[in-house]
TITOR-682998 format. One record per residue: residue in three letters; x negated, y negated, z negated of N, C-alpha, C in turn. Coordinates in nm, 4 decimals, padded with zeros to 6 digits. Each point is the difference from the previous one (the first is absolute). Layout:
BEGIN
<koldo "ala"; <X; Y; Z>; <X; Y; Z>; <X; Y; Z>>
...
***
This chain:
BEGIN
<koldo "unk"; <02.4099; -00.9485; -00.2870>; <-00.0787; -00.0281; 00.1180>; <-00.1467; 00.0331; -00.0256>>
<koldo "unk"; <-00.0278; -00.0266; -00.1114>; <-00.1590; 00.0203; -00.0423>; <-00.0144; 00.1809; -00.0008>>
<koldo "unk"; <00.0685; 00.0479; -00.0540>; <00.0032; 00.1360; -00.0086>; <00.0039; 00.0646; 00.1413>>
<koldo "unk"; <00.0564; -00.0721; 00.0971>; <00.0086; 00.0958; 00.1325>; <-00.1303; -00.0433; 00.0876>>
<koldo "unk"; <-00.0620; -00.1247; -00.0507>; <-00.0802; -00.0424; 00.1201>; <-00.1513; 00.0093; -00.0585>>
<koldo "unk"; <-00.0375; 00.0264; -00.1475>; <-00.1376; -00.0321; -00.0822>; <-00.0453; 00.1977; -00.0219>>
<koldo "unk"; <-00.0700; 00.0861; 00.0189>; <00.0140; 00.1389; -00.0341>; <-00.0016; 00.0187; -00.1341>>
<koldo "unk"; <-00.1214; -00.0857; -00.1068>; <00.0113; -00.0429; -00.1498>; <00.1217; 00.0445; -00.0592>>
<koldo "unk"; <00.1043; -00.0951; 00.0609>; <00.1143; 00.0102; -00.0974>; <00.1381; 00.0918; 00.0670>>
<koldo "unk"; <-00.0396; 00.0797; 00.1208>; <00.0845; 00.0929; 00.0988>; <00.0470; 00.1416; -00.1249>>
<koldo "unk"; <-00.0368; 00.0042; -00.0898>; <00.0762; 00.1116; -00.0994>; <00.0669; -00.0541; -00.1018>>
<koldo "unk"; <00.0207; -00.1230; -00.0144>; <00.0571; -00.0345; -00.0858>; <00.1345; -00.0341; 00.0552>>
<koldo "unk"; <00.0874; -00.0011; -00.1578>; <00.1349; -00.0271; 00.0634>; <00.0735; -00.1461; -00.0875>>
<koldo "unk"; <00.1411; 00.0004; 00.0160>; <00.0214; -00.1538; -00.0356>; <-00.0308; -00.0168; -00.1394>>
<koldo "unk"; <00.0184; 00.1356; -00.0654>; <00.0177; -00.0630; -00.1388>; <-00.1702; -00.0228; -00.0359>>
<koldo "unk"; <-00.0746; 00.0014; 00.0834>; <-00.1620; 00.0277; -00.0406>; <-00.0666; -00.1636; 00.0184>>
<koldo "unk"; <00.1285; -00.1167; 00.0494>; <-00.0399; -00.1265; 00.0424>; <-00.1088; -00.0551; -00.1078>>
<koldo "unk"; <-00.0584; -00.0011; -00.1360>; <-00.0472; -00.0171; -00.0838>; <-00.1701; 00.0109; 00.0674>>
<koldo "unk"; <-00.0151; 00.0813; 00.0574>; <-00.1542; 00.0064; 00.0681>; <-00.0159; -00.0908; 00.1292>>
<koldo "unk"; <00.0726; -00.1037; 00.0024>; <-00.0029; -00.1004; 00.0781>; <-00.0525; -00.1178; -00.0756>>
<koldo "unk"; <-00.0257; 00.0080; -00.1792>; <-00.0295; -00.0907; -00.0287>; <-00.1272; -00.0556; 00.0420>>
<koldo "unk"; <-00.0442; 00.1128; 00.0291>; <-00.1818; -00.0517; 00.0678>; <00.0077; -00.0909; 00.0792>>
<koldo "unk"; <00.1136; -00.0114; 00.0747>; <00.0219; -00.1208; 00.1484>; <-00.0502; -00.1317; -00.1021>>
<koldo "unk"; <00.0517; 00.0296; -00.0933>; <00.0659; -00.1802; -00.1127>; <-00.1748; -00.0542; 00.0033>>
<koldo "unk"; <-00.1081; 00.1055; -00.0447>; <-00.1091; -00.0773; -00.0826>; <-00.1073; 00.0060; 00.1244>>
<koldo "unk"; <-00.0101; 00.0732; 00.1364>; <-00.1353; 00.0338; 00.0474>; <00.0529; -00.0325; 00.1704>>
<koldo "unk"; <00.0153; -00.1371; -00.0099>; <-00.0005; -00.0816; 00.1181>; <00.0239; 00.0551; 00.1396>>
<koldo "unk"; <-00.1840; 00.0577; 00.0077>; <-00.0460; 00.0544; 00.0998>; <00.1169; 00.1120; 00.0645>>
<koldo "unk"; <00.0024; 00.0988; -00.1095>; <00.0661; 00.0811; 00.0189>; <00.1695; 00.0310; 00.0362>>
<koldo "unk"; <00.0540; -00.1447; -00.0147>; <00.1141; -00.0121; 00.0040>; <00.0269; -00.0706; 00.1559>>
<koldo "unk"; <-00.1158; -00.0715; 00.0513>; <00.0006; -00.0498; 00.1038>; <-00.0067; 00.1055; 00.1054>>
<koldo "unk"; <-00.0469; 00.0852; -00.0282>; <-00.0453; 00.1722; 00.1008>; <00.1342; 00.0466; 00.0088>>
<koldo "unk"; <00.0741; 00.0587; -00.1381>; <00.1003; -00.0018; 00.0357>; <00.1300; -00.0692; 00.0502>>
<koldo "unk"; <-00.0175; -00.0930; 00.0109>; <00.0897; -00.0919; 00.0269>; <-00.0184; -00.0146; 00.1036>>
<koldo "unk"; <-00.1056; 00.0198; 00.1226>; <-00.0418; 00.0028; 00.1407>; <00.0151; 00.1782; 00.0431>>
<koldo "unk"; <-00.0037; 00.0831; -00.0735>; <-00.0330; 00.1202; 00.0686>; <00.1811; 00.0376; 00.0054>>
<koldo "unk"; <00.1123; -00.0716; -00.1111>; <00.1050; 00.0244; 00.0143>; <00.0241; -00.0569; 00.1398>>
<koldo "unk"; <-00.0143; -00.1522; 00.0066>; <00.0345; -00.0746; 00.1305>; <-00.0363; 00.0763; 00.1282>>
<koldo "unk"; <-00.1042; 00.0741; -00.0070>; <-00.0339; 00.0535; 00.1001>; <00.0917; 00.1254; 00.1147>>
<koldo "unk"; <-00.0059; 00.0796; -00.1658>; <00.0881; 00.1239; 00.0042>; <00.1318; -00.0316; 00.0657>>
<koldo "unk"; <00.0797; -00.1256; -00.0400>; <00.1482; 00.0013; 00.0089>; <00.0109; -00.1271; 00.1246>>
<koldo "unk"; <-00.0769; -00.0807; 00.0480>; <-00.0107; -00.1041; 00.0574>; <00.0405; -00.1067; -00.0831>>
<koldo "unk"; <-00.0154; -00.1482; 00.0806>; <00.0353; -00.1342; -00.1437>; <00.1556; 00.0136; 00.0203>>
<koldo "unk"; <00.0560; 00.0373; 00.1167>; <00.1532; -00.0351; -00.0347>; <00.0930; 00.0637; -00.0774>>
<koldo "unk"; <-00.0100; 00.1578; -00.0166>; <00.0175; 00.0647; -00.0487>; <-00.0473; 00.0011; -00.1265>>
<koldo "unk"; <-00.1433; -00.0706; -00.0365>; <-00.0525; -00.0047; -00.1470>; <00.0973; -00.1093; -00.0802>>
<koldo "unk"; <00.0330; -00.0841; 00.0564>; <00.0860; -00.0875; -00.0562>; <00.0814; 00.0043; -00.0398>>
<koldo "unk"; <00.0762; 00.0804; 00.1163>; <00.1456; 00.0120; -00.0520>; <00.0066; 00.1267; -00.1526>>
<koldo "unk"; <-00.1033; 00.0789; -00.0092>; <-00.0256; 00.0933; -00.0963>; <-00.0472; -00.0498; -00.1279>>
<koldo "unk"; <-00.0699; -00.1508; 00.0599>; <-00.0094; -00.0668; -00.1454>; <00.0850; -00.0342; -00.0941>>
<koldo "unk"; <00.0767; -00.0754; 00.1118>; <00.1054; -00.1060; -00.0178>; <00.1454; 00.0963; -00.0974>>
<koldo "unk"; <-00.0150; 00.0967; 00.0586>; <00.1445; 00.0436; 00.0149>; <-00.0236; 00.1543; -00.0296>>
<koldo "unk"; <-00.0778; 00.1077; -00.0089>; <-00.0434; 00.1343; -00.0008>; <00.0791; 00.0279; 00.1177>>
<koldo "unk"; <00.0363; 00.1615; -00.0373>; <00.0044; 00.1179; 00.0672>; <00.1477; -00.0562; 00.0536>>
<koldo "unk"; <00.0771; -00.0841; -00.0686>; <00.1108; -00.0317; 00.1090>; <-00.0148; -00.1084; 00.0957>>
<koldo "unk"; <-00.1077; -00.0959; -00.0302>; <-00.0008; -00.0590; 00.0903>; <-00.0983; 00.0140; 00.1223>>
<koldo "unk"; <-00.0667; 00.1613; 00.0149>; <-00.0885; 00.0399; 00.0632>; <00.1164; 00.1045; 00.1005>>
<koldo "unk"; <00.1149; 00.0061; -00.0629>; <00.1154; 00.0783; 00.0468>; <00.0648; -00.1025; 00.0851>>
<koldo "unk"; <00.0217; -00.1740; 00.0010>; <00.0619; -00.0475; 00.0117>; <00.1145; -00.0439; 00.0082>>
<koldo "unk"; <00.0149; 00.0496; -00.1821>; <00.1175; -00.0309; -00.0989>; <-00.0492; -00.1172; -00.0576>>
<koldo "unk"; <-00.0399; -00.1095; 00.0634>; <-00.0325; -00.1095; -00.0873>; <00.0164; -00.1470; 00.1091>>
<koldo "unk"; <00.0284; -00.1187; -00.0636>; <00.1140; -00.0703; 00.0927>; <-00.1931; -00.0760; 00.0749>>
<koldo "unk"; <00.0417; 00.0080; 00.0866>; <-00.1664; -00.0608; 00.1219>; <-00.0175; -00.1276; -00.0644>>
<koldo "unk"; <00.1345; -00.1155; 00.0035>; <-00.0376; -00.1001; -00.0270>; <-00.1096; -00.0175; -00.1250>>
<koldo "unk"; <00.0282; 00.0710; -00.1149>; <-00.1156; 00.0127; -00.1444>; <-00.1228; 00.0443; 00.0509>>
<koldo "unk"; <-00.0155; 00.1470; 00.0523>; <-00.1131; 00.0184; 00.0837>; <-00.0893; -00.1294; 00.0250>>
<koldo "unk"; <00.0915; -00.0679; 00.1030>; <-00.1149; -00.1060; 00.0723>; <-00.0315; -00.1113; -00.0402>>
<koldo "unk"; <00.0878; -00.0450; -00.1039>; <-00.0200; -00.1170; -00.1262>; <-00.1428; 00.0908; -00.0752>>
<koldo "unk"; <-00.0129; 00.1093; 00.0023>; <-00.0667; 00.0302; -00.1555>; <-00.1387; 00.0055; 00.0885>>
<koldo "unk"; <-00.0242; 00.0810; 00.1552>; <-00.1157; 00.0049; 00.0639>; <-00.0685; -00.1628; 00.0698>>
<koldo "unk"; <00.1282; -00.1046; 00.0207>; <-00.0540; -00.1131; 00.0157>; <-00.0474; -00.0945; -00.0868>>
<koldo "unk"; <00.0335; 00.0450; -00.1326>; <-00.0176; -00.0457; -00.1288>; <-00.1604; 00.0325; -00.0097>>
<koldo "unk"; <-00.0430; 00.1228; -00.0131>; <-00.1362; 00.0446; -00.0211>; <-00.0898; -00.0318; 00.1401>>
<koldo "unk"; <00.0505; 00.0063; 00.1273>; <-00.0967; -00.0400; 00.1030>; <-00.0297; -00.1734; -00.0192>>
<koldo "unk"; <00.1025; -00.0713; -00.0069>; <-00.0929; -00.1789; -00.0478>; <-00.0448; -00.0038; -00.1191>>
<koldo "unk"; <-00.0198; 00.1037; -00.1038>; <-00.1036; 00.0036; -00.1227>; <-00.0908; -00.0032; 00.0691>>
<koldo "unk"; <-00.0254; 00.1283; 00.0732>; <-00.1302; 00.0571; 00.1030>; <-00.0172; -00.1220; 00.0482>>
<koldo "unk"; <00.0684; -00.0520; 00.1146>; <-00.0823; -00.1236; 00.0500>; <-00.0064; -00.0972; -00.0619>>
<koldo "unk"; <00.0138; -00.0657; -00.1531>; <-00.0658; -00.0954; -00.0374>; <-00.1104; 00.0329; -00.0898>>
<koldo "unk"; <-00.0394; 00.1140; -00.0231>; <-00.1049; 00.0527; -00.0317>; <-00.1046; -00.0217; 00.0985>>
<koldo "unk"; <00.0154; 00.0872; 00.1093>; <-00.0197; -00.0027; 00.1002>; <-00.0946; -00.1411; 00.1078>>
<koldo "unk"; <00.0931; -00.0739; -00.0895>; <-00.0364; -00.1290; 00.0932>; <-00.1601; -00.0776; -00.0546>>
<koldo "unk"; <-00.0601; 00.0314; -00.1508>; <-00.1339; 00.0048; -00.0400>; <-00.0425; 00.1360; -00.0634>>
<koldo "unk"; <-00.1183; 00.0489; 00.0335>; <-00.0394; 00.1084; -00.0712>; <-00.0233; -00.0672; -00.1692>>
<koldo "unk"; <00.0164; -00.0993; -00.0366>; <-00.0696; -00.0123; -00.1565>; <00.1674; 00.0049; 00.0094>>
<koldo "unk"; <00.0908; 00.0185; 00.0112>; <00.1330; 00.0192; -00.0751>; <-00.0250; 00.1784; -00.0712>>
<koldo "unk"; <-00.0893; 00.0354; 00.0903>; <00.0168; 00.1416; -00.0487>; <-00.0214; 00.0177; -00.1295>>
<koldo "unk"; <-00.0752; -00.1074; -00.0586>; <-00.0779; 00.0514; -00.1607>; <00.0065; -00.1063; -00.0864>>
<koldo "unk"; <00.0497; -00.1441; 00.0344>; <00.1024; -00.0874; -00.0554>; <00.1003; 00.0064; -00.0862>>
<koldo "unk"; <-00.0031; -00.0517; -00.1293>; <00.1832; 00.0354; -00.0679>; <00.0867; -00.0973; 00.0430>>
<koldo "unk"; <00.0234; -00.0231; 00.1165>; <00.0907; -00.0146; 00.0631>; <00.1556; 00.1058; 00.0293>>
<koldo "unk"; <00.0591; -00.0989; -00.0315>; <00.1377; 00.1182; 00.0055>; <00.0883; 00.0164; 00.1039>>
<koldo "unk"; <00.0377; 00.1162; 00.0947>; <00.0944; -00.0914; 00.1446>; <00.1139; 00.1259; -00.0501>>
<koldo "unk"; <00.0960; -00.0559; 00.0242>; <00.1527; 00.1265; -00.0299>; <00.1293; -00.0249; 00.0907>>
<koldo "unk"; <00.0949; 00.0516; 00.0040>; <00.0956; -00.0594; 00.0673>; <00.1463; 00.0966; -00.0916>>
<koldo "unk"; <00.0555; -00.1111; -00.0127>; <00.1202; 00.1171; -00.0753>; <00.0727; 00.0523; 00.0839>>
<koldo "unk"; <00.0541; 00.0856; -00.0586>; <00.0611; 00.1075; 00.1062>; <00.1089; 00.0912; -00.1099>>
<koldo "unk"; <00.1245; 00.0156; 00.0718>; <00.0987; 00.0686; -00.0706>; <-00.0503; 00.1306; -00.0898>>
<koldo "unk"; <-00.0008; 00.0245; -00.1101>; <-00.0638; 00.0632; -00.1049>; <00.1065; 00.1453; 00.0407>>
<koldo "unk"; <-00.0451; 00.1241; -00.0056>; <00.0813; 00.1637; 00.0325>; <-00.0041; 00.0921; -00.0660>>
***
């Protein structure tokens, strides 16, 4: 997904995933991409590509997991959400969710 939607990383191919380590250490930069993908593909479609890749962007992947895994991460968002000092707090919010 990063490869089709960022131009940076548009020549690279799967086996080249290793130049993604930059996402790991430079925040900023991982947040850009992580919005310029969402953008490219929309959120519903970004999800299911998270969740599940290229088959579950095919919709070879069972909905019910889909919407456990996107409702899982949207009430992170809103209890973050609900004070801005959660943003920079070590506070921890998670929700388990069937492991794939």
């Amino acid at each position: 997904m990063i490869r089709s939607s960022v131009p940076q990383y548009s020549r690279l191919k799967a086996g080249d995933y290793k130049a993604g380590a930059a996402l790991n250490s430079n925040l900023h930069w991982d947040v850009s991409i992580l919005h310029a993908s969402q953008a490219h593909y929309g959120l519903d479609v970004w999800f299911r590509g998270h969740r599940g890749g290229q088959m579950a962007i095919e919709g070879k992947w069972p909905e019910d997991d889909l919407a456990n895994y996107k409702n899982a991460v949207l009430w992170i968002c809103d209890q973050i959400a609900i004070d801005r000092k959660r943003l920079t707090d070590d506070r921890k919010w998670w929700v388990e969710v069937k492991p794939v």
